[in-house]
C-alpha positions in Angstrom: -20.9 6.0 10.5 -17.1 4.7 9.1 -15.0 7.0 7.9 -14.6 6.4 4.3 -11.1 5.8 2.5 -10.0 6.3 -1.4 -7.5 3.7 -1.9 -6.0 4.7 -5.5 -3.5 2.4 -7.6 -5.2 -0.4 -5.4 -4.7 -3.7 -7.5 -5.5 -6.0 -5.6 -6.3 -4.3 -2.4 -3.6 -5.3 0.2 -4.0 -1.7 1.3 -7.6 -1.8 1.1 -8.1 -4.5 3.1 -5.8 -2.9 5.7 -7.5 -0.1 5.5 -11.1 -2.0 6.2 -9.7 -3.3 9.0 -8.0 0.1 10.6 -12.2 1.0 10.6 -12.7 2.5 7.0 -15.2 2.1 4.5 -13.1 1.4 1.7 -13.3 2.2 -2.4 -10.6 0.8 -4.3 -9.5 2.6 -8.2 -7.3 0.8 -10.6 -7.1 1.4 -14.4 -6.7 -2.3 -14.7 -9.7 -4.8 -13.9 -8.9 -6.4 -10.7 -10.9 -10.0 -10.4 -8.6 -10.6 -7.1 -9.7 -7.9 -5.4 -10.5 -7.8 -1.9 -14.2 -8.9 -1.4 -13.7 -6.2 2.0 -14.3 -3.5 -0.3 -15.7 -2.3 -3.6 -13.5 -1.5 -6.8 -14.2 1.2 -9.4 -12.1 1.1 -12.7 -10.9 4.0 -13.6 -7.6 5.9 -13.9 -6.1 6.9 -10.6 -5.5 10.5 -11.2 -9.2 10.9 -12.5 -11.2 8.8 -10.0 -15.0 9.2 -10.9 -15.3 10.5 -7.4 -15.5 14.4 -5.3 -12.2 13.3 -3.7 -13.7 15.4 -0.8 -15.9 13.2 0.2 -13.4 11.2 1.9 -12.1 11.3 4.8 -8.6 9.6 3.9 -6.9 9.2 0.7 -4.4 6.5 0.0 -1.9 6.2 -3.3 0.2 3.7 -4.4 1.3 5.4 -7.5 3.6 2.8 -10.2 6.8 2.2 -8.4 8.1 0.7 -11.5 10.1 4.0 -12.6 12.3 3.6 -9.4 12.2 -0.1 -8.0 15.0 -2.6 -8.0 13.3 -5.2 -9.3 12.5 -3.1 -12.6 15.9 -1.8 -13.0 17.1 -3.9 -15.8 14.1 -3.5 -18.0 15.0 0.3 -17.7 18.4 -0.4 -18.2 16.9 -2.4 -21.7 15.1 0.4 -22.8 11.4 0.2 -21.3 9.9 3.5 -20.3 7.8 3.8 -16.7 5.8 6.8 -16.2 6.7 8.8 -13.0 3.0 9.6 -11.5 4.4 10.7 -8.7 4.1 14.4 -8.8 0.9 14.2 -10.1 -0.7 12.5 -7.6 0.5 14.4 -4.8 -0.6 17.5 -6.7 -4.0 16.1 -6.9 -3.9 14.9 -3.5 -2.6 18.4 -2.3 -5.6 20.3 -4.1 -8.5 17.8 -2.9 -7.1 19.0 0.5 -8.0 15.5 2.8 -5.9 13.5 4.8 -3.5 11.1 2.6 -0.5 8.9 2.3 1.2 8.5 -0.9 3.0 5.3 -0.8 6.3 3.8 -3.0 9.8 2.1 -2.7 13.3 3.3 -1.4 14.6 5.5 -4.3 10.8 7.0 -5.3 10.7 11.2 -5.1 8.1 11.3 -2.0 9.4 12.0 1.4 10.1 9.3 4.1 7.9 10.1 6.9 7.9 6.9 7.7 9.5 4.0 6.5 7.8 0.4 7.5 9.2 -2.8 7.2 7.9 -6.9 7.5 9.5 -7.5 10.5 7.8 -4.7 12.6 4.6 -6.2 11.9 5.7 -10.1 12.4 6.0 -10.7 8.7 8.2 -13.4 6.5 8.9 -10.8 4.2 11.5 -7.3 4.8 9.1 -5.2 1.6 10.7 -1.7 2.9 8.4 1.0 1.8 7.9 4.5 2.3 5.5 6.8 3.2 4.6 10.5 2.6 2.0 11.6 5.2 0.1 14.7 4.4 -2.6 16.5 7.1 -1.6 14.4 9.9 0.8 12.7 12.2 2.1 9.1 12.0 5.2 7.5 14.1 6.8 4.7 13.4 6.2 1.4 15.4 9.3 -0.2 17.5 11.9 -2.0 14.9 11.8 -5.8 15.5 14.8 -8.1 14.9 14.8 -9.4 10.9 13.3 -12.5 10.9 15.8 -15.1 8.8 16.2 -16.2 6.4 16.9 -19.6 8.3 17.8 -22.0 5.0 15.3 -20.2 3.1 12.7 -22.2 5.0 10.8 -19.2 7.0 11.7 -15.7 5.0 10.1 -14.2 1.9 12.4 -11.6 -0.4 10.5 -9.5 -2.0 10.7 -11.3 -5.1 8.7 -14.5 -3.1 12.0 -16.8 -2.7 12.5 -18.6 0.3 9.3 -19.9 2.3 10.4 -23.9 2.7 11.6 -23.4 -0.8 8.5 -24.3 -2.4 7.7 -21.3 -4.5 4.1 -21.6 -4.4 2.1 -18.4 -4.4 -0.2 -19.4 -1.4 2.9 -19.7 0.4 3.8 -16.3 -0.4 0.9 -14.7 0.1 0.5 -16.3 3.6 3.9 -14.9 4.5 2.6 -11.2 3.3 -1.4 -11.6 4.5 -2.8 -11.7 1.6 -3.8 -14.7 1.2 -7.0 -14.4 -1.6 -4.5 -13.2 -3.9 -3.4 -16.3 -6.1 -1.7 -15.6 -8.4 2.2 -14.2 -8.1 2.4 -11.3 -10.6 -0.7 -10.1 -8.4 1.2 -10.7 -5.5 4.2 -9.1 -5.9 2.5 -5.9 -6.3 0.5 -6.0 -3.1 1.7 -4.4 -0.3 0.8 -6.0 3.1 -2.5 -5.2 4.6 -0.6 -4.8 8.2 1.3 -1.4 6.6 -2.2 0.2 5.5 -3.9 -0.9 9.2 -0.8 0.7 11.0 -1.2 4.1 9.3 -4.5 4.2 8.5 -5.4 3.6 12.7 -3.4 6.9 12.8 -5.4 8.1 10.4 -8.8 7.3 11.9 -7.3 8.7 15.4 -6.8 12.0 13.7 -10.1 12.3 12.0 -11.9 11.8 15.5 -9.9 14.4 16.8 -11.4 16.7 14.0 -15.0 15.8 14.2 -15.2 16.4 18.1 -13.1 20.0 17.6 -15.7 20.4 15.5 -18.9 19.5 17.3 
């Protein structure tokens, strides 16, 4: 039987679908309906940090909490005035309590610590989206640094705001460059993170697990 895997804040399921394919049996929780979500794995509406779910009966937890309240890209609406909530601490408290493997996941600048930080061109991506990653329960190292692909005219390398790619702007082009290509639309995309991220740590996850189901036996 798969391990199964709570993917929390999931949107559209970038990490889901990464997780799918690192071995899980995946449930994905937004607040928001999701019609772009993965068709990998099954979505539950609900708010994050009271999933209609024993969080026990996972095996691995993943959150992606808001990174709006400490992201680049949202600086100057915070600079105009708009307020982001900082769920942060929350989840990992509810993490912390539910007591299973997790990985809380946000941007350069968010309060979680950097056990590992994972970047596009490790994994062969057009796009750099630097994230970080809290592990909790077990151990994760970080794969070999490849050489930053590009940008080359713009013509080959993604920012994380989708420029670049031949210059032609189009989503599908984008979300190519990331591997999510059932996402469509842009505003979905640029919340995604890449499915290669989730795979990478959740294989360390699923190599862990193992381990404790045969010290168990």
């Amino acid at each position: 039987m798969k391990p199964r895997a709570l993917d929390l804040f999931c949107c559209a399921g970038g990490v889901s679908k990464g997780l799918a394919d690192a071995g899980f049996d995946v449930w994905g929780v937004d607040i928001r309906p999701q019609p772009e979500y993965v068709h990998s794995s099954r979505f539950v509406q609900a708010d994050a940090l009271a999933p209609p779910f024993d969080l026990r009966a996972f095996d691995f937890i993943w959150a992606s909490p808001p990174c709006q309240p400490f992201s680049i890209g949202a600086a100057r609406w915070r600079t105009a005035g708009r307020e982001y909530p900082d769920l942060v601490a929350a989840t990992r408290d509810m993490l912390d309590e539910a007591g299973v493997p997790y990985c809380i996941e946000n941007v350069p600048g968010a309060p979680i610590r950097a056990d590992l930080v994972l970047t596009g061109p490790m994994f062969g991506l057009k796009t750099n989206r630097r994230r970080h990653f809290e592990i909790g329960g077990f151990f994760a190292l970080n794969p070999p640094m490849r050489p930053v692909v590009g940008p080359k005219n713009g013509r080959d390398y993604f920012t994380a705001a989708g420029h670049g790619g031949n210059g032609t702007g189009k989503a599908s082009v984008w979300a190519e460059g990331m591997g999510v290509e059932w996402i469509k639309t842009r505003e979905t995309i640029a919340q995604a993170i890449p499915p290669a991220y989730a795979e990478f740590i959740g294989r360390a996850a699923i190599q862990h697990i193992r381990h404790e189901r045969r010290a168990a036996a």
